[in-house]
C-alpha positions, 0 to 999 in steps of 0.5 A, spaced: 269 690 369 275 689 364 281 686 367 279 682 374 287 683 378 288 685 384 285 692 383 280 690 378 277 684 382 277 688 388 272 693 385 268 687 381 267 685 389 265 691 391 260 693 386 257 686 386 256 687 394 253 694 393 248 691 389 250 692 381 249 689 376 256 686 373 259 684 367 266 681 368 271 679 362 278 678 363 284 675 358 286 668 363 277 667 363 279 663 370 279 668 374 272 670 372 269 664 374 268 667 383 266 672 380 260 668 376 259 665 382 257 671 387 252 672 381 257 677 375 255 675 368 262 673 364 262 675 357 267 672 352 270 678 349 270 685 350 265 687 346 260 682 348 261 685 355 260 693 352 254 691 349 250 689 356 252 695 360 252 703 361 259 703 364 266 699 361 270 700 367 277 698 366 283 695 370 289 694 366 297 693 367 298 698 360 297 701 355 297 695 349 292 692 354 288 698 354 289 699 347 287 691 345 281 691 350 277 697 347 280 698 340 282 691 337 278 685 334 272 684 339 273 690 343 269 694 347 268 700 344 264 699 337 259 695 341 258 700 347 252 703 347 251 710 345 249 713 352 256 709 355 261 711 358 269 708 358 272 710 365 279 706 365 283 706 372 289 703 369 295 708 370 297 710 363 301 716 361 296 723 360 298 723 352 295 716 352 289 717 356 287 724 352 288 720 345 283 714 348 279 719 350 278 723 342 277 717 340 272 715 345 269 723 343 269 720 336 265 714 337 260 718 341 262 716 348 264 719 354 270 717 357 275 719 363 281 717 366 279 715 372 285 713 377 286 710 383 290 710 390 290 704 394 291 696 394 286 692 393 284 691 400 281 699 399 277 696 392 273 691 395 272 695 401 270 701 398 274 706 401 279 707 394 281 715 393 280 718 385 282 723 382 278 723 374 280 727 367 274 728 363 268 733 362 264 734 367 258 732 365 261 724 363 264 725 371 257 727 374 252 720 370 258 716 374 256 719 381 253 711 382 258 707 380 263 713 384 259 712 391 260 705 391 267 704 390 271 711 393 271 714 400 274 720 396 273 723 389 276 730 386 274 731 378 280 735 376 279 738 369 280 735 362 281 729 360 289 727 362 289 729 369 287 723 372 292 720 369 298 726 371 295 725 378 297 718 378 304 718 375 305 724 380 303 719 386 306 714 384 312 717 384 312 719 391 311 711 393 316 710 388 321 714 391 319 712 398 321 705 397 328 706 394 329 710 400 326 705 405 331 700 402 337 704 402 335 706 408 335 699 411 341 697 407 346 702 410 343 700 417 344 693 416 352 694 413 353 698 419 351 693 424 344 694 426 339 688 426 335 688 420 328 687 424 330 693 428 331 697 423 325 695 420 321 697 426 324 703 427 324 706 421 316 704 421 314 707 428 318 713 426 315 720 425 319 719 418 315 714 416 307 715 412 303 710 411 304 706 405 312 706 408 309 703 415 305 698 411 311 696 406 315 696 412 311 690 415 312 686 408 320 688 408 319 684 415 317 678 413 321 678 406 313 677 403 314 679 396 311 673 392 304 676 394 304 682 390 300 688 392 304 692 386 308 689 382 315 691 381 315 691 375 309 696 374 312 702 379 318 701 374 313 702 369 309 708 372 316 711 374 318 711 366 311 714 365 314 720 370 319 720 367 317 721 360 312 726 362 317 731 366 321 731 359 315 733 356 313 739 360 320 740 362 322 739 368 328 736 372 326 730 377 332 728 378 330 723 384 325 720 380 330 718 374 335 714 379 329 711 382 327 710 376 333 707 374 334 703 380 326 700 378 330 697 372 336 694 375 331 690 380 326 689 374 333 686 370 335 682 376 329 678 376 324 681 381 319 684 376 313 680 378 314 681 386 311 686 391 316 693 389 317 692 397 323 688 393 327 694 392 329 691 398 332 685 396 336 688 391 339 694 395 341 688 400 344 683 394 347 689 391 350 690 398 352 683 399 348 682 405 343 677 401 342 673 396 336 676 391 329 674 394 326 671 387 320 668 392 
């Protein structure tokens, strides 16, 4: 396991509790040291961690860390052996995912795209959703590793697609909180406590899951622990954005929400939950102060 965030630390805890053998490396090498005390090997560096598994599974926040951790100096690609797979569950662009995969290809490796839906909570309890580009024979020998972190799996064709899935998704939650946060400013400004609006958007049939459980978090203004970093759904937006142009389609609701992403980023709520998206529609309103907590 390379990268041991919120997501990435929550599989390494599930597959240690399924009984796997793990390897963990992470670029702030602290976080590793719960891992090693539940009994996951740490490897200095990434190639030294590829030289001791079958599987590089990666969870990292963009492309140049992807890019770093598998091709750069002491990366894990030249020291995998030749039966190994990379399966990388950051979200990435599909041009991206299908060029790691080439070179991969080139090297004599397997690699998918395997992206996730769900929080970290999800990963360490196995009950993660994922949706993987890649050959079908490279998805079938991770039947094992799939089955311990995942409550549903769907191959979806080639490589790329796991990734195009991703974007796709994420711009659904994307789009639901800028409209939750709209939503709740309107009502506010008209005179509507805050809380209930909160509550009745969340108990609403409206509301899906993901809005119900950011709700919560709008509620007690808890954007310092992030569950998704705002600044990353800036990123996966920007993603969509970028892979909308290339196919030629019109998301023109995607583009604000993308653009409203880069303000609240601009305004210094990046490293918060995106639940903040709600602070800045009410600091821009004038109701409160920007929540930089």
């Amino acid at each position: 396991m390379i990268g041991l965030g919120v997501m990435g630390g929550g599989m390494a805890a599930r597959l240690l509790d399924r009984g796997h053998r793990v390897v963990v490396h992470n670029r702030t090498p602290e976080r590793a040291v719960p891992f090693a005390a539940r009994g996951a090997e740490v490897a200095p560096t990434p190639a030294a961690l590829a030289a001791r598994v079958d599987v590089v599974l990666l969870s990292l926040a963009s492309e140049a860390a992807v890019e770093e951790q598998l091709f750069g100096p002491d990366g894990a690609l030249e020291a995998l052996p030749a039966h190994g797979i990379v399966m990388d569950t950051s979200t990435v662009s599909p041009d991206f995912a299908r060029s790691v995969a080439a070179r991969v290809a080139d090297h004599g490796r397997g690699a998918v795209d395997a992206c996730v839906i769900g929080n970290g909570q999800h990963a360490r309890d196995g009950e993660l959703r994922f949706m993987v580009g890649g050959s079908a024979d490279t998805f079938g020998r991770l039947g094992a590793v799939l089955e311990s972190l995942a409550k549903e799996v769907r191959h979806l064709g080639p490589n790329g697609l796991g990734a195009t899935a991703k974007v796709m998704l994420n711009v659904l939650m994307g789009v639901e909180m800028q409209v939750l946060a709209e939503s709740v400013t309107l009502a506010q400004r008209a005179g509507i406590d805050r809380e209930l609006a909160l509550r009745m958007i969340g108990e609403s049939g409206f509301s899906s899951p993901v809005m119900r459980f950011k709700a919560a978090v709008m509620q007690r203004r808890a954007y310092g622990d992030p569950q998704f970093r705002l600044d990353l759904m800036r990123k996966d937006l920007r993603l969509a954005t970028a892979e909308a142009g290339r196919l030629g389609v019109a998301t023109p609701v995607c583009d604000a929400t993308h653009a409203a992403l880069i303000a609240a980023a601009e305004a210094g709520l990046g490293e918060l939950d995106c639940a903040a998206v709600l602070s800045h529609a009410e600091a821009t309103a004038g109701l409160v102060a920007p929540n930089h907590s």
